[in-house]
N, CA and C of each residue as an Amber inpcrd file, in Angstrom:
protein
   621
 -56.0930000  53.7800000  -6.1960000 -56.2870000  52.4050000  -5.7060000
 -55.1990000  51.5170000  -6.2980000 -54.3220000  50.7400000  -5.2200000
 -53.5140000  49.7930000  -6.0700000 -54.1810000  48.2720000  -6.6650000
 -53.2670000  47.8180000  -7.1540000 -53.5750000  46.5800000  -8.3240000
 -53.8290000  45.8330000  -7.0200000 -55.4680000  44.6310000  -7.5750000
 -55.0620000  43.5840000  -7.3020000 -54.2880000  42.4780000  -7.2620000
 -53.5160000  41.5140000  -6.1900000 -52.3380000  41.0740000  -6.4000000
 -52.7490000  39.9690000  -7.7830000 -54.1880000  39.3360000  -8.3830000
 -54.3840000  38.6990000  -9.1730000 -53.8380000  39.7450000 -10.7650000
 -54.1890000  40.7410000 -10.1720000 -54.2970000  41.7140000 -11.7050000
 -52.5440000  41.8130000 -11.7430000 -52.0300000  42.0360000 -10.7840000
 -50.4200000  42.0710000 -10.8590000 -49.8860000  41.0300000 -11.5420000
 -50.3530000  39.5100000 -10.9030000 -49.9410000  38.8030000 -11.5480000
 -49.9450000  38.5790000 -12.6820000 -51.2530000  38.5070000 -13.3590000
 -51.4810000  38.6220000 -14.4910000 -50.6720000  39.6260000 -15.8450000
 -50.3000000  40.9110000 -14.9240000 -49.5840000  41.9110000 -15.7320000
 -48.0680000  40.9710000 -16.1350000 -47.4870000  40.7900000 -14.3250000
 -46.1260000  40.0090000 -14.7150000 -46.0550000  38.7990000 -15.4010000
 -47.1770000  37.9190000 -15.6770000 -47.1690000  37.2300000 -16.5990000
 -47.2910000  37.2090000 -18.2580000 -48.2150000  38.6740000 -18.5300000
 -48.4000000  39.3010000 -19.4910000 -46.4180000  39.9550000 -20.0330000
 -46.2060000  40.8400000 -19.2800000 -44.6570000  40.9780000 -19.2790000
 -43.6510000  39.7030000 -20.0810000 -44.0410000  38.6060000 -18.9300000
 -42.8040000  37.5480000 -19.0760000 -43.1620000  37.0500000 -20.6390000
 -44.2530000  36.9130000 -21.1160000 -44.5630000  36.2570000 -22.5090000
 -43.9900000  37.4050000 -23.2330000 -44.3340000  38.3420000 -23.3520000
 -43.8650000  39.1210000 -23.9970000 -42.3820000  39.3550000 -24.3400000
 -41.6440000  39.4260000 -23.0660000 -40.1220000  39.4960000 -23.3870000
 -39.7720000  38.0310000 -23.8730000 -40.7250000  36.8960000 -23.7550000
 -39.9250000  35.3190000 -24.2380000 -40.5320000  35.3630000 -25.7700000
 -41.3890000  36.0590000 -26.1930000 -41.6380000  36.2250000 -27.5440000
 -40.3870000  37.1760000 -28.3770000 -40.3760000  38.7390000 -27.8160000
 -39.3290000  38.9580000 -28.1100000 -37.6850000  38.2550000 -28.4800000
 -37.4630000  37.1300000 -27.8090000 -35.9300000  36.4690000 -27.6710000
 -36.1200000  35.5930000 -28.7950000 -37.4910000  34.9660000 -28.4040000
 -37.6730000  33.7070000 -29.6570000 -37.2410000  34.0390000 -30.5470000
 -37.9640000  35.3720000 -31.0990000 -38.0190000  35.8060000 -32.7110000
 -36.4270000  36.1780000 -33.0500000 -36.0690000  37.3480000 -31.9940000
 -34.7530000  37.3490000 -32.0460000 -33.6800000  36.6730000 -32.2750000
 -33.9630000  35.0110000 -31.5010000 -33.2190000  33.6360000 -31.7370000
 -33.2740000  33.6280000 -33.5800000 -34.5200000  33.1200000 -33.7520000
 -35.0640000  33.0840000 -34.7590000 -34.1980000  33.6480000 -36.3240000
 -33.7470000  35.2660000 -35.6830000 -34.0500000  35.8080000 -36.9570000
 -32.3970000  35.9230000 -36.9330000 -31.5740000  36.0510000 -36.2940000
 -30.3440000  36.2590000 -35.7940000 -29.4270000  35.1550000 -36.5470000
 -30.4700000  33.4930000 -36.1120000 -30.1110000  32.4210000 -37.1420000
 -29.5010000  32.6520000 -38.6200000 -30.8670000  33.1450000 -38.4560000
 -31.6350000  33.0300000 -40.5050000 -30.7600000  34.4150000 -41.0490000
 -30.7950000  35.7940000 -40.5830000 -29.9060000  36.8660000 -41.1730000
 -28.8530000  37.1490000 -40.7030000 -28.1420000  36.6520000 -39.6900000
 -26.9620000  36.8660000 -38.8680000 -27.3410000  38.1960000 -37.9530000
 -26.5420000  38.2520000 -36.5360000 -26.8100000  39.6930000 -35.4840000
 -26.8410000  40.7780000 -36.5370000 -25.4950000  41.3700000 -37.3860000
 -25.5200000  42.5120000 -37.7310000 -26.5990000  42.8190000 -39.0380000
 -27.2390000  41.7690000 -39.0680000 -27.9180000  42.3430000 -40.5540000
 -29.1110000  42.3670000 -39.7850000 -29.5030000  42.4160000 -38.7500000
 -30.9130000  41.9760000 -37.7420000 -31.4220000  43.2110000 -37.4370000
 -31.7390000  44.1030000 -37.8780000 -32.3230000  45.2690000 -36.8170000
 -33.4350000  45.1900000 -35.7800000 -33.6290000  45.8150000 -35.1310000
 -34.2570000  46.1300000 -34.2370000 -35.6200000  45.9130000 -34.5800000
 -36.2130000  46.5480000 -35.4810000 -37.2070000  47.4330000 -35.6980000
 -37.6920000  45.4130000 -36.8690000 -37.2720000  45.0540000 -37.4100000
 -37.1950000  43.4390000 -37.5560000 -37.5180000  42.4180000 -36.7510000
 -36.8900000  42.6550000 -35.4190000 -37.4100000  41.8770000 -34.5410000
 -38.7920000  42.4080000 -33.9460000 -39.1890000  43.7210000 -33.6110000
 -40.2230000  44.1330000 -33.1760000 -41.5080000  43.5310000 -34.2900000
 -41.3900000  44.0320000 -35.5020000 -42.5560000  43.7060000 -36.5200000
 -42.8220000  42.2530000 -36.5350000 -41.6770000  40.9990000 -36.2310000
 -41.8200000  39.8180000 -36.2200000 -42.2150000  39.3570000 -34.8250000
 -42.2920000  40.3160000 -34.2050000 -42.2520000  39.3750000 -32.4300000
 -44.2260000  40.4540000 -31.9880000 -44.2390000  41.3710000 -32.6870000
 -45.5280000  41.9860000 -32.7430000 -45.7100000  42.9580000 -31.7150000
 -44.3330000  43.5960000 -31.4200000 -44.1970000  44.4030000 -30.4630000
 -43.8170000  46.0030000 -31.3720000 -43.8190000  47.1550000 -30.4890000
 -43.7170000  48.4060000 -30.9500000 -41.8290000  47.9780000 -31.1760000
 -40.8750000  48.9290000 -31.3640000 -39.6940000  48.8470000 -31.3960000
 -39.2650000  49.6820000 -29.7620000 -40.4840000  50.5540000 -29.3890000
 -39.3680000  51.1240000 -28.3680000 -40.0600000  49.8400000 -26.9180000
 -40.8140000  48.9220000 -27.1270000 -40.7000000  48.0760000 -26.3640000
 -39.8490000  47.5360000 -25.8550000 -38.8830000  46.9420000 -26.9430000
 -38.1810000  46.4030000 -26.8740000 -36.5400000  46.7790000 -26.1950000
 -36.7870000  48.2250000 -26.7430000 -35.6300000  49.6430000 -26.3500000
 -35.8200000  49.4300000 -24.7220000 -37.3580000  49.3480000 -24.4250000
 -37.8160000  49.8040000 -22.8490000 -37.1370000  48.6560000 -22.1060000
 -36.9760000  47.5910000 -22.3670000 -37.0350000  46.0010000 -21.5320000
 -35.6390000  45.4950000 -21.8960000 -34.8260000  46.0630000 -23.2450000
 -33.5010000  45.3770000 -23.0440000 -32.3190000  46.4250000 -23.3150000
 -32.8360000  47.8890000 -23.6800000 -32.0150000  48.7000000 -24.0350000
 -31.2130000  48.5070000 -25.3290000 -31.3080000  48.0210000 -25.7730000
 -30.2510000  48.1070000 -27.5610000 -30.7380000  46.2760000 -27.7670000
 -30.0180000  46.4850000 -29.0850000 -29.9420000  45.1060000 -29.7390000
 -28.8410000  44.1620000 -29.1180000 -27.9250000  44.7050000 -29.0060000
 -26.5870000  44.1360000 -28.0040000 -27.4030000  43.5260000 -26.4730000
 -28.5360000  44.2750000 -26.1420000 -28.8330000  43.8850000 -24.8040000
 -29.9980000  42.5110000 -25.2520000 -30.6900000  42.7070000 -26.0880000
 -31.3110000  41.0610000 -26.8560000 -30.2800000  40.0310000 -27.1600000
 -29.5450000  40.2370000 -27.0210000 -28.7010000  39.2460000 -27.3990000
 -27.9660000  38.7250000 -26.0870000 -27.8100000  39.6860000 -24.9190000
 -27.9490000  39.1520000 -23.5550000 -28.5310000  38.1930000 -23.1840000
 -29.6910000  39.0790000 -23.2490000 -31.1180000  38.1260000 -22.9750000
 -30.8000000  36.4180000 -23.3350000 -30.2900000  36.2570000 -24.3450000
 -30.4880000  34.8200000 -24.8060000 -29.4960000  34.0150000 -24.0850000
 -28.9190000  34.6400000 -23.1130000 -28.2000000  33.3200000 -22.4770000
 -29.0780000  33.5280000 -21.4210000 -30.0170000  34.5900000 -21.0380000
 -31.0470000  34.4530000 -20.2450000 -31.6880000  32.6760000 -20.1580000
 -32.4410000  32.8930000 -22.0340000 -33.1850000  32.1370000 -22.3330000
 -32.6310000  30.7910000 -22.5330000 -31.2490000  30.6100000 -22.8440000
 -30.5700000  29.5850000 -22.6140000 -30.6640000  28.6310000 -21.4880000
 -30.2130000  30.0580000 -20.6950000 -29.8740000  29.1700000 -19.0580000
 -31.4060000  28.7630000 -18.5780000 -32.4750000  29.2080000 -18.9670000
 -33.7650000  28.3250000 -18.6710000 -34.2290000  27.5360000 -19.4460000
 -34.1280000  27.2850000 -20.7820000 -34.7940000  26.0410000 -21.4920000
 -33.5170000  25.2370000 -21.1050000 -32.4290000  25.4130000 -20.9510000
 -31.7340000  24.2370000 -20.8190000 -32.1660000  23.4070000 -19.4360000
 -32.5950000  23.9500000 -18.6970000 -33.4630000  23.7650000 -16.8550000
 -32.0610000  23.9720000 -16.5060000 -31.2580000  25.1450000 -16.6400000
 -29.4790000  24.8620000 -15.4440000 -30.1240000  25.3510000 -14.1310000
 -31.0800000  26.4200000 -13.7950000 -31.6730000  26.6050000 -12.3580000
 -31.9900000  25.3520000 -11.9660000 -32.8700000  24.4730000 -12.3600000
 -33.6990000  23.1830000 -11.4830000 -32.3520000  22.5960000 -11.6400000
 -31.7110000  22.4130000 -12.1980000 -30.4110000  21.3340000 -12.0190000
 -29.2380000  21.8570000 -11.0540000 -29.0520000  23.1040000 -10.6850000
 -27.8940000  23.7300000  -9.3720000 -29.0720000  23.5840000  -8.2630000
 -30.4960000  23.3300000  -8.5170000 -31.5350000  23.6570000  -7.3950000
 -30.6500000  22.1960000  -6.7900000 -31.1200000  21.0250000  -7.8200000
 -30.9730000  19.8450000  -7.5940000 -30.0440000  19.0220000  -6.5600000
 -28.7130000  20.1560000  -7.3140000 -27.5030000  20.0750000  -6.8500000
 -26.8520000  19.9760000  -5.3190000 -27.9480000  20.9210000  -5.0800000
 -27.6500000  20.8680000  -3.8980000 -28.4270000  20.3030000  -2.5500000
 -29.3130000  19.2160000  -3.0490000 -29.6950000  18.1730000  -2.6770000
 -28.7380000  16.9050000  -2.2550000 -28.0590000  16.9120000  -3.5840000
 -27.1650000  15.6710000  -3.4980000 -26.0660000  15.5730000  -2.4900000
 -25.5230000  14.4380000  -2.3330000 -24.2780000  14.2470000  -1.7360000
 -23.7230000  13.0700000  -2.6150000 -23.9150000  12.1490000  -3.2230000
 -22.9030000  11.4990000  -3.7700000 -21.7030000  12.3400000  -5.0530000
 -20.6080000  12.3480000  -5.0770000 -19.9300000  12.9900000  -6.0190000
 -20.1360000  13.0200000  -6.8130000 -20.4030000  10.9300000  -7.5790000
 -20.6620000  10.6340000  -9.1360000 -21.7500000  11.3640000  -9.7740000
 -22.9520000  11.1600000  -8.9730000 -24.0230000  11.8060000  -9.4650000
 -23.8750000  12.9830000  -9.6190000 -23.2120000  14.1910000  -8.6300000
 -22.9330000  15.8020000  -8.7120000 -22.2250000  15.5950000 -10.0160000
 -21.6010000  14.6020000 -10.4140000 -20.6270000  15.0920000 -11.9200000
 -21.4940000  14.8410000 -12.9040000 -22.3260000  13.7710000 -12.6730000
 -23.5190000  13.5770000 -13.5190000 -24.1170000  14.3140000 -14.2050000
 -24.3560000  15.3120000 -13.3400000 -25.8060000  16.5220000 -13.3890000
 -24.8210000  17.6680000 -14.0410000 -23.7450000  17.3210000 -14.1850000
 -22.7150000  18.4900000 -15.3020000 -22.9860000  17.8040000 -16.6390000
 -22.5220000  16.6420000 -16.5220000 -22.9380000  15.8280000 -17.7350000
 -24.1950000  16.2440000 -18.0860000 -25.3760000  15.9910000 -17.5650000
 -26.7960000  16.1130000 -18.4750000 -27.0310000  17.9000000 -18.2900000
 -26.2950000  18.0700000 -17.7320000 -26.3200000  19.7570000 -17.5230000
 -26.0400000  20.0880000 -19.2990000 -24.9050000  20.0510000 -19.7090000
 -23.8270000  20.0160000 -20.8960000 -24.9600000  19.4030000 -22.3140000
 -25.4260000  18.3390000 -21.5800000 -25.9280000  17.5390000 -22.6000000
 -27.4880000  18.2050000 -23.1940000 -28.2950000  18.9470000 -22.0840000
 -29.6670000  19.4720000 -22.0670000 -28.5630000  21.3140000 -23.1450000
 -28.2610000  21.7570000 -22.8330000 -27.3600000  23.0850000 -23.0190000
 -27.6030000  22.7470000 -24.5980000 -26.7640000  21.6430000 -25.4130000
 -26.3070000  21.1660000 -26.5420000 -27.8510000  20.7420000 -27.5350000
 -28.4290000  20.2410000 -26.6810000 -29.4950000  19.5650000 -27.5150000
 -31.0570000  20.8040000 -27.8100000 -30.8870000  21.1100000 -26.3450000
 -31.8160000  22.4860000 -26.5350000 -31.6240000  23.5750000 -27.3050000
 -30.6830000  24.0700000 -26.7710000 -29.9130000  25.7700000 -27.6110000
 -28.7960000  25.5520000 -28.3190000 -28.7710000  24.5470000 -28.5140000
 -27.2160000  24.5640000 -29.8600000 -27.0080000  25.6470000 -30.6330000
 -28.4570000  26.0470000 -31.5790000 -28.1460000  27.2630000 -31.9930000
 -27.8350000  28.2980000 -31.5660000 -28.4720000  28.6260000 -30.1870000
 -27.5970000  30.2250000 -29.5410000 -26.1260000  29.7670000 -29.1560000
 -25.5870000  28.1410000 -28.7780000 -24.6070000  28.7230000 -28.8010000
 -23.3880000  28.3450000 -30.0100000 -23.8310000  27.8430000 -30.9860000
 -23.1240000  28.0540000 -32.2690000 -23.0830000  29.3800000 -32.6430000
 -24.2920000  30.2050000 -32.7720000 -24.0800000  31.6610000 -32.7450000
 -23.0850000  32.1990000 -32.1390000 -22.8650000  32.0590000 -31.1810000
 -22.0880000  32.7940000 -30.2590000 -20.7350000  32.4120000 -30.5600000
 -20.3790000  31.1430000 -30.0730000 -19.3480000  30.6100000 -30.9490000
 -18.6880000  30.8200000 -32.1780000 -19.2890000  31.3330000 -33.5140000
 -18.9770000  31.7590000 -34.5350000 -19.1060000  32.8230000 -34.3630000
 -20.0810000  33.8290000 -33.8490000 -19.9600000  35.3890000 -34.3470000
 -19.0600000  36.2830000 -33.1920000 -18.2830000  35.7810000 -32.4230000
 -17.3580000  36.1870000 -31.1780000 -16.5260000  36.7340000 -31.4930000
 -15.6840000  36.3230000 -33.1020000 -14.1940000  36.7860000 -33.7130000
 -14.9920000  37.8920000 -34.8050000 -16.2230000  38.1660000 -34.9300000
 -16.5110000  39.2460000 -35.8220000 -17.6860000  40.1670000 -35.3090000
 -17.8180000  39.7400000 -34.0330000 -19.0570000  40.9030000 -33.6290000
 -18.5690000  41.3230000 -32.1110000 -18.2010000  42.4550000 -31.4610000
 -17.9970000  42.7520000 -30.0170000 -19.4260000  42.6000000 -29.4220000
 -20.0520000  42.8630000 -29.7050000 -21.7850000  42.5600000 -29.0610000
 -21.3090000  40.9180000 -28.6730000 -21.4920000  39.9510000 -30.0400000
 -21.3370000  38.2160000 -29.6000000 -20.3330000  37.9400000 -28.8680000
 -19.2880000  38.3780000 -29.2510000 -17.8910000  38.3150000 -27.9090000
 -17.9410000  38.6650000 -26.8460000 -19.0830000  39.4930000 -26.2990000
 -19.3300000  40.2300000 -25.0180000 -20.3050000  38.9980000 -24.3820000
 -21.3660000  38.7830000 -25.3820000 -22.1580000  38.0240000 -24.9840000
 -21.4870000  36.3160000 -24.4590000 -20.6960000  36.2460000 -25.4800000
 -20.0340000  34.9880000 -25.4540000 -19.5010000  34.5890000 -23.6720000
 -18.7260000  35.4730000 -23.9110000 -17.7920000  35.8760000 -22.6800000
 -19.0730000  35.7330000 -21.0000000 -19.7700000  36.5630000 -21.5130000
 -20.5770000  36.3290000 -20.5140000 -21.5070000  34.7000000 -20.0850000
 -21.8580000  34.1350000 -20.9760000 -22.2660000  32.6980000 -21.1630000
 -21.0190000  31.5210000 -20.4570000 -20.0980000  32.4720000 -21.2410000
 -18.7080000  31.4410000 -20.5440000 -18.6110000  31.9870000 -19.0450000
 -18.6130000  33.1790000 -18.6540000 -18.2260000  33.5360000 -16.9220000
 -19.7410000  32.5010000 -16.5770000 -20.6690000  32.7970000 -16.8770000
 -22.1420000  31.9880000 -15.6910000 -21.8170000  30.3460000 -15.9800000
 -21.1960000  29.5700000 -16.9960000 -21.4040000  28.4240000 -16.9060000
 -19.5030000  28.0240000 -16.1430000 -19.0140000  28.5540000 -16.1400000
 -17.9980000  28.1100000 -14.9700000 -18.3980000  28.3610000 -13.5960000
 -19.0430000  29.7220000 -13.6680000 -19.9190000  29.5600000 -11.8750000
 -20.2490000  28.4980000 -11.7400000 -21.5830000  28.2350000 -12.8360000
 -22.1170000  27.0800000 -12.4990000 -21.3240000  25.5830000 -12.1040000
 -19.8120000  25.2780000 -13.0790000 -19.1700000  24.6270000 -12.5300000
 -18.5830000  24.4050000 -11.1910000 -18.1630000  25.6770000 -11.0040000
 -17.3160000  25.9540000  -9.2970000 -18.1710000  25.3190000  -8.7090000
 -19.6060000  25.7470000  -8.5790000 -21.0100000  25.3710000  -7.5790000
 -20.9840000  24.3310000  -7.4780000 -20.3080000  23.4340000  -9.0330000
 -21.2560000  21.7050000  -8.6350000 -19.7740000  21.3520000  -7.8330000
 -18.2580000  21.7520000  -8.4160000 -17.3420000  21.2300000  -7.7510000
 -17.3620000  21.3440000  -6.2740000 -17.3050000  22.6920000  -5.8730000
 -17.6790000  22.8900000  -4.0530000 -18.5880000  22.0440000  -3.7760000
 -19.8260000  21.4080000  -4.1790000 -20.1900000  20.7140000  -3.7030000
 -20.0520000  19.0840000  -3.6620000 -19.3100000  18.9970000  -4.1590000
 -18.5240000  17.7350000  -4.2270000 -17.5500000  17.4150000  -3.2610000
 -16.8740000  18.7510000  -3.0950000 -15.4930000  19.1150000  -1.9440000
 -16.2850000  18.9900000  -0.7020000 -17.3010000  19.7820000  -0.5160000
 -18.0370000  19.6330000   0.5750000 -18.6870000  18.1100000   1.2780000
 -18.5040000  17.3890000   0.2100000 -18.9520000  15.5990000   0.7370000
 -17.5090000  15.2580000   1.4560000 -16.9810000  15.8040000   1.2500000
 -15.6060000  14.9630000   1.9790000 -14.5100000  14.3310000   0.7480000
 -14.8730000  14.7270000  -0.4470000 -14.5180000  13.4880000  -1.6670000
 -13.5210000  14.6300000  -1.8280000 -12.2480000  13.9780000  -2.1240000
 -11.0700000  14.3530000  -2.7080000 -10.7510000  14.7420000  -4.2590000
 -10.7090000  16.3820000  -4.3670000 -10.5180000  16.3610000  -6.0310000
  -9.6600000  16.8800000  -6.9450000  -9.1860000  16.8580000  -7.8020000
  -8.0550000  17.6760000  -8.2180000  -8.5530000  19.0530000  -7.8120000
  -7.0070000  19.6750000  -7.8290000  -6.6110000  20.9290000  -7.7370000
  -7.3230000  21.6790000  -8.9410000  -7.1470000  20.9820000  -9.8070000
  -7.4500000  22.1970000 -11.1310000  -8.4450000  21.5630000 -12.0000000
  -9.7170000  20.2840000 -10.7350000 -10.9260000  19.9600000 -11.1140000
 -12.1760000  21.2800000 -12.1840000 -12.1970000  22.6590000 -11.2320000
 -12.8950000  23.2470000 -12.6410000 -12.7660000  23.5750000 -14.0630000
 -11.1990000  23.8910000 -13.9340000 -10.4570000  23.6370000 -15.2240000
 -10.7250000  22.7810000 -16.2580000 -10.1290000  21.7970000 -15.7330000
 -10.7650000  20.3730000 -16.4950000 -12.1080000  20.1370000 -16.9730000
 -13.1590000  20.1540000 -15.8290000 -14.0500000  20.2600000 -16.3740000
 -14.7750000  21.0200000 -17.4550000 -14.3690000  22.6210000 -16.9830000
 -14.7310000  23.1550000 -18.1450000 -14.3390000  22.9380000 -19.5260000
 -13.2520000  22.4580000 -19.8280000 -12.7030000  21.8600000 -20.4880000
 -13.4570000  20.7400000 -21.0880000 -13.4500000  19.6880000 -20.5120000
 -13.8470000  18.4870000 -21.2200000 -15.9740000  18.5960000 -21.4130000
 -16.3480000  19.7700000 -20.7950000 -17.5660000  20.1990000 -21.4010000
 -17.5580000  21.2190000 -22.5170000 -16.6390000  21.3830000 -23.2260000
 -16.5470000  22.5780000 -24.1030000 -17.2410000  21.9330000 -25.4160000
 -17.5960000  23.0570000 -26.2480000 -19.0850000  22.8660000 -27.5310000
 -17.9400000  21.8660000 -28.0670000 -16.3610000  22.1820000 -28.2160000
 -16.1040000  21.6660000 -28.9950000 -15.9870000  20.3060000 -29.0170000
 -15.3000000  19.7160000 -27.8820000 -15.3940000  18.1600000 -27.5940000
 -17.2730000  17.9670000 -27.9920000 -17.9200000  18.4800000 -27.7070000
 -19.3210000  17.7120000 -27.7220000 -19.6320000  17.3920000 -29.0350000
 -18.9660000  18.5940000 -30.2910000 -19.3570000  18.5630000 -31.7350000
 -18.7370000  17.5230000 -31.9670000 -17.2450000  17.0980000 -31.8940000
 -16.5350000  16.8050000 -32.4140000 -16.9090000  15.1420000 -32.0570000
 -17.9210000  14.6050000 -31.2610000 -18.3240000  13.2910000 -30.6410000
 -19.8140000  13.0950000 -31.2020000 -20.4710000  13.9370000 -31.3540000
 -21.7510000  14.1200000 -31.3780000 -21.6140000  14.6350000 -33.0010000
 -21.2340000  15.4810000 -33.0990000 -21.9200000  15.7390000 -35.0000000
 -21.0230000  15.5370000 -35.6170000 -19.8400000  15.1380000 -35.6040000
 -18.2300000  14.6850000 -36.8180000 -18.2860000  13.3670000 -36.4460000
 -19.0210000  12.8310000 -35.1190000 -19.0860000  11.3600000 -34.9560000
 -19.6780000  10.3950000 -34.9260000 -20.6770000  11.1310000 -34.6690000
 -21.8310000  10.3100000 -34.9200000 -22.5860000   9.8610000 -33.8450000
 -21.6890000  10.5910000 -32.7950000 -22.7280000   9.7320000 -31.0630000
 -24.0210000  10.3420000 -30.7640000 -24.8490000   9.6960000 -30.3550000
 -26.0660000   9.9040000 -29.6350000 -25.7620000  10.6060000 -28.6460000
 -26.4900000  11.9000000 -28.0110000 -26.6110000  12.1580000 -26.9500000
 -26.4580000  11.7860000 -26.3830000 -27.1950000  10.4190000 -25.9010000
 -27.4230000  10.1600000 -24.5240000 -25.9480000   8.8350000 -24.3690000
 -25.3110000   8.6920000 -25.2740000 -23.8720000   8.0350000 -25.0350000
 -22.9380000   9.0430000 -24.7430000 -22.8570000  10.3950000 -25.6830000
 -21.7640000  11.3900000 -25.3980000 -22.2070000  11.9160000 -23.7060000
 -23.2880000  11.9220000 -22.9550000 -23.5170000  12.3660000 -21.9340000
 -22.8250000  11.0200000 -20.8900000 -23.0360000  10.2780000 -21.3600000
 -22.7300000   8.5280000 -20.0100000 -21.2770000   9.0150000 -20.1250000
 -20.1520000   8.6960000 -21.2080000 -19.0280000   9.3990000 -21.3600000
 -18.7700000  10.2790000 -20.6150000 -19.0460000  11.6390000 -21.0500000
 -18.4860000  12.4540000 -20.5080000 -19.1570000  12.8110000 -18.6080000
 -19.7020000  11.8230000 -18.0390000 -19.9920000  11.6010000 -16.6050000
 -18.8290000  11.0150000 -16.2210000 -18.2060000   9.6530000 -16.9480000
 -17.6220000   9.0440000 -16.8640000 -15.7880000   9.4490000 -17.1270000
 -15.6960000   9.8070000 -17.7420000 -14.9340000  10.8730000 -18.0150000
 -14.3490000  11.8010000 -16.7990000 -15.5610000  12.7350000 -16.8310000
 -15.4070000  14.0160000 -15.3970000 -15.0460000  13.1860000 -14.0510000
 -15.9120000  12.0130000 -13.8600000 -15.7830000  11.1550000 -12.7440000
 -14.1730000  10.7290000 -12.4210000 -13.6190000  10.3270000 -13.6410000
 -11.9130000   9.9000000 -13.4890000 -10.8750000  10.8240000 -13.7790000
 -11.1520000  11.9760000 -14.1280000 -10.4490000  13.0840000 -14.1150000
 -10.8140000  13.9540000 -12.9230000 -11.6410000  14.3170000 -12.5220000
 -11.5660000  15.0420000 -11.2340000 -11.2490000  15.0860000 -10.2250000
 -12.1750000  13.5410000  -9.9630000 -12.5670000  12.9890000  -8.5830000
 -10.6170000  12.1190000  -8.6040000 -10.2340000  12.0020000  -6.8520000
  -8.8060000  11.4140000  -6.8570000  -8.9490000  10.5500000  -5.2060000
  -8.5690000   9.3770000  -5.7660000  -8.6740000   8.4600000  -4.4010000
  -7.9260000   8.8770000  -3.0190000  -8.1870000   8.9690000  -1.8680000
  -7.6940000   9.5190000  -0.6900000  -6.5210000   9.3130000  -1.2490000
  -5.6310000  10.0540000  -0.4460000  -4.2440000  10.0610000  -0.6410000
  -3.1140000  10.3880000  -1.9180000  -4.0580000   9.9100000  -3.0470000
  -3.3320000  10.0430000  -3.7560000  -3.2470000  11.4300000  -4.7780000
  -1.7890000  11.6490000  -5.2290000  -1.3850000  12.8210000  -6.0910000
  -1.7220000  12.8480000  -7.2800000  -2.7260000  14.5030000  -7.4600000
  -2.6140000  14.1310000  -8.9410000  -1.5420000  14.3080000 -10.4250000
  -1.7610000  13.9050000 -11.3320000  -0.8450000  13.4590000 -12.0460000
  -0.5150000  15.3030000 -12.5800000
């Protein structure tokens, strides 16, 4: 007899807690002892899972550490915000939603991605991972730029560039924690910002 679709659900919900307990702890412990001093069998006893659970659902420790730009890219909401995206048609606002995109990323998961950021030049696991965080959040850029191109609005040539650029951890630290800005000023900025660097009035060349 197969599952009821209630009992299914229930399983895949049973599942999903489980693997977001797993990442937590992982987040967690990755912090506090660094990736390579982290074993496996550490995260299982702290997250209250067997160890080959964890083997079963991410394949190695290198593959938990995937996972967390998983968990990234959803506490930061970047799905509901490309959902969003493509609702809009004004440009400013599409650059906007990079801005609080950038700004939710920073304030939520700073730590996964300071991790990543620092352990990239001494771990091939974090450099892999890194790398990968960096390929999905320039998608995510291309997406909001095409849709900007798609209003009719005129933009630089080498608009994703830039952008990715002027959203990088480092401009955000270097405004936000060496400077002292509030969030929600380093985010108006850097809208404001993306808005006059990207975006280019009919006709004209960019510089």
């Amino acid at each position: 007899m197969s599952d009821l679709p209630g009992v299914v659900r229930l399983r895949d919900r049973r599942e999903a807690l489980t693997l977001r307990t797993i990442l937590t702890t992982a987040r967690r412990l990755f912090a506090e002892h660094g990736y390579a001093r982290t074993p496996i069998r550490s995260i299982a006893k702290e997250a209250g899972v067997a160890p080959q659970t964890i083997y079963a659902h991410f394949g190695s420790k290198a593959g938990v550490l995937n996972g967390l730009v998983d968990l990234m890219d959803e506490e930061a909401g970047l799905p509901e915000l490309l959902a969003e995206a493509g609702e809009m048609t004004d440009p400013d606002a599409l650059l906007g939603l990079l801005a609080r995109a950038c700004r939710q990323v920073r304030e939520r998961c700073g730590d996964i991605v300071t991790m990543l950021n620092t352990g990239a030049a001494v771990s091939p696991d974090i450099a892999t991972t890194q790398a990968e965080g960096a390929r999905r959040n320039r998608l995510g850029v291309e997406t909001v730029i095409e849709r900007v191109r798609a209003t009719g609005r005129d933009v630089h040539p080498k608009a994703v560039d830039i952008a990715v650029a002027l959203m990088s951890a480092g401009v955000h630290d270097s405004l936000v924690l060496d400077a002292g800005w509030a969030p929600e000023d380093y985010e108006a900025w850097l809208k404001d910002t993306l808005v006059t660097a990207v975006l280019l009035d009919r006709g004209t060349e960019p510089r």
